[in-house]
C-alpha positions in Angstrom: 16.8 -7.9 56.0 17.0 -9.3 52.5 13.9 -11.7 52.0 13.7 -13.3 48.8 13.0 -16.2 46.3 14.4 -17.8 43.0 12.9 -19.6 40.4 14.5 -21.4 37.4 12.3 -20.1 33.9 10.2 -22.1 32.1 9.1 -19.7 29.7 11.5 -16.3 28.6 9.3 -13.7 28.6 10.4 -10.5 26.1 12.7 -9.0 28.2 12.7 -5.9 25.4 9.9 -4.3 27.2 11.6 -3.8 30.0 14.1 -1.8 32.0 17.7 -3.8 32.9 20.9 -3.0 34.1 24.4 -4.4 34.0 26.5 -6.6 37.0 29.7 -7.3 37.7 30.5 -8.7 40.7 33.0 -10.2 42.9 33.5 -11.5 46.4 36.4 -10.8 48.8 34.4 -13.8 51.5 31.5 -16.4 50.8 30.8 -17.5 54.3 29.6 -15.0 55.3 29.1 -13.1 52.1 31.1 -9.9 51.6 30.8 -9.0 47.7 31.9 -5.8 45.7 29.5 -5.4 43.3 28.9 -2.2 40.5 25.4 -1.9 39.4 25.4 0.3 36.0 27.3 3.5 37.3 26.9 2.7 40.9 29.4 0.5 43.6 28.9 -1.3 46.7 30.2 -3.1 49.5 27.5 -5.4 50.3 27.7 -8.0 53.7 25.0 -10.6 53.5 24.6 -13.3 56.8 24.6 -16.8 56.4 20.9 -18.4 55.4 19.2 -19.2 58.8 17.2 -22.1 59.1 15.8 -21.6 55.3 16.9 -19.8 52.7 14.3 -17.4 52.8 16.0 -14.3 54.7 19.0 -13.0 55.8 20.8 -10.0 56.8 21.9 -7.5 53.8 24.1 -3.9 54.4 24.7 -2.4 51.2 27.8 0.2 51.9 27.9 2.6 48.7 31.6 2.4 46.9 33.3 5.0 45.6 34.7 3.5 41.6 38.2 3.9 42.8 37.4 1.6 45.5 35.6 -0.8 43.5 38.4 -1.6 41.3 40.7 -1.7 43.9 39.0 -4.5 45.7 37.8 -6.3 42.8 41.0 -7.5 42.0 41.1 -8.4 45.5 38.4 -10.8 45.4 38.7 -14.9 45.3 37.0 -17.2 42.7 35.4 -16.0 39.4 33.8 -12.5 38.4 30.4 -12.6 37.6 29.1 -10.4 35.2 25.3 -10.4 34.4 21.8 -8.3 33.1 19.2 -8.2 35.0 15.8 -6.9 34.2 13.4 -5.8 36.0 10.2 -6.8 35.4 6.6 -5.8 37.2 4.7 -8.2 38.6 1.4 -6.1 40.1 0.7 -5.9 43.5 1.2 -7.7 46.4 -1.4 -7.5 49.5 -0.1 -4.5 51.0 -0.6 -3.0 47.6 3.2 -2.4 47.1 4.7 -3.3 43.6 6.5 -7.1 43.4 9.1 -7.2 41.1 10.8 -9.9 39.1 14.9 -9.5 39.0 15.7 -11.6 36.0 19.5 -12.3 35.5 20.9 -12.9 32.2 24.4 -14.3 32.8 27.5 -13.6 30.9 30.6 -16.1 30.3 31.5 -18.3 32.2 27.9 -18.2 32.6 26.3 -18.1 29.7 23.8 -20.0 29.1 22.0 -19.7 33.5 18.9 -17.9 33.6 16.9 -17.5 37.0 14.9 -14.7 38.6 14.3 -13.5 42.2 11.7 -12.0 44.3 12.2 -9.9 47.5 9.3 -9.5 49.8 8.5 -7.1 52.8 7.6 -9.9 55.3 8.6 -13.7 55.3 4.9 -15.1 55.5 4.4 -13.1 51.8 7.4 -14.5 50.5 5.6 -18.0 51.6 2.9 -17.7 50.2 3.5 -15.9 46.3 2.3 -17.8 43.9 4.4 -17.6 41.2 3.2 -16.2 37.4 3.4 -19.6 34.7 6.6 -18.3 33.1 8.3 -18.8 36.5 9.8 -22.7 36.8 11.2 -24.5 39.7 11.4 -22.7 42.9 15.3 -23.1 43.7 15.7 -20.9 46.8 16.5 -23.5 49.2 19.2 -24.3 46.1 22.9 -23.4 47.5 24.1 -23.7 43.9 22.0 -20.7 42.9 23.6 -18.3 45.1 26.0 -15.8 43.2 28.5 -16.2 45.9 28.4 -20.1 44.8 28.7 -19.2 41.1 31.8 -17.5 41.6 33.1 -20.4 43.8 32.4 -22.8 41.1 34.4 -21.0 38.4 31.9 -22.0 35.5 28.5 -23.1 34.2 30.4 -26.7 33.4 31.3 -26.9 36.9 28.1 -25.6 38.4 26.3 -28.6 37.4 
């Protein structure tokens, strides 16, 4: 179960102080979501479930991808490849003393330009109830047009809006 939020940024934090990692996805279905995705060196197959009755959670497989595989189905896949950074950035602990994490994406053109973050939590009453650090902007979760899968429909940050 993939339980999460997004947030638009209000302020950029330095994102040379921390660790990051290239994208590049694409998607073979967006209804339900079935994406090909390589993350640095490594591939998956990922299935995500349509949003219940929030945005909140849903269900997530991630099915590791050989790179032969990966660039046979990324051809494969409708709409727009999205390519994008995303750092990784601490945010101290939550109540169970586990680490939070903030996943800041940096997109790439046709992109360029979109900025949010997300943050996956262990239960959905935690994910309620985070109050977000000040650099953080508008919570956009509940936003359909935030969802990479919606991205790639879209085609470009000119049609996104």
């Amino acid at each position: 179960m993939e339980i999460e939020r997004k947030f638009l940024i209000k302020e950029m934090p330095d994102l040379s102080k921390y660790p990051c990692k290239h994208f590049v996805q694409g998607y073979l279905c967006t209804s339900p979501t079935v994406r090909v995705r390589r993350e640095g060196e490594e591939y998956f197959l990922t299935y995500k479930s349509r949003a219940g009755e929030d945005a909140l959670s849903r269900e997530e497989y991630n099915l590791p991808l050989t790179k032969e595989a990966f660039e046979k189905l990324l051809p494969k896949c409708d709409g727009t490849v999205i390519s994008k950074t995303r750092y990784f950035i601490p945010l101290g602990k939550n109540r169970e003393g586990s680490g939070l994490t903030a996943e800041l994406d940096v997109f790439d053109a046709p992109f360029e330009g979109l900025v949010f973050t997300e943050v996956e939590f262990p239960t959905v009453e935690e994910a309620r109830s985070f109050e977000a650090p000040d650099w953080f902007g508008e919570d956009v979760t509940d936003d359909r047009r935030y969802y990479n899968s919606y991205l790639s429909e879209a085609g470009s940050l000119r049609d996104f809006q």
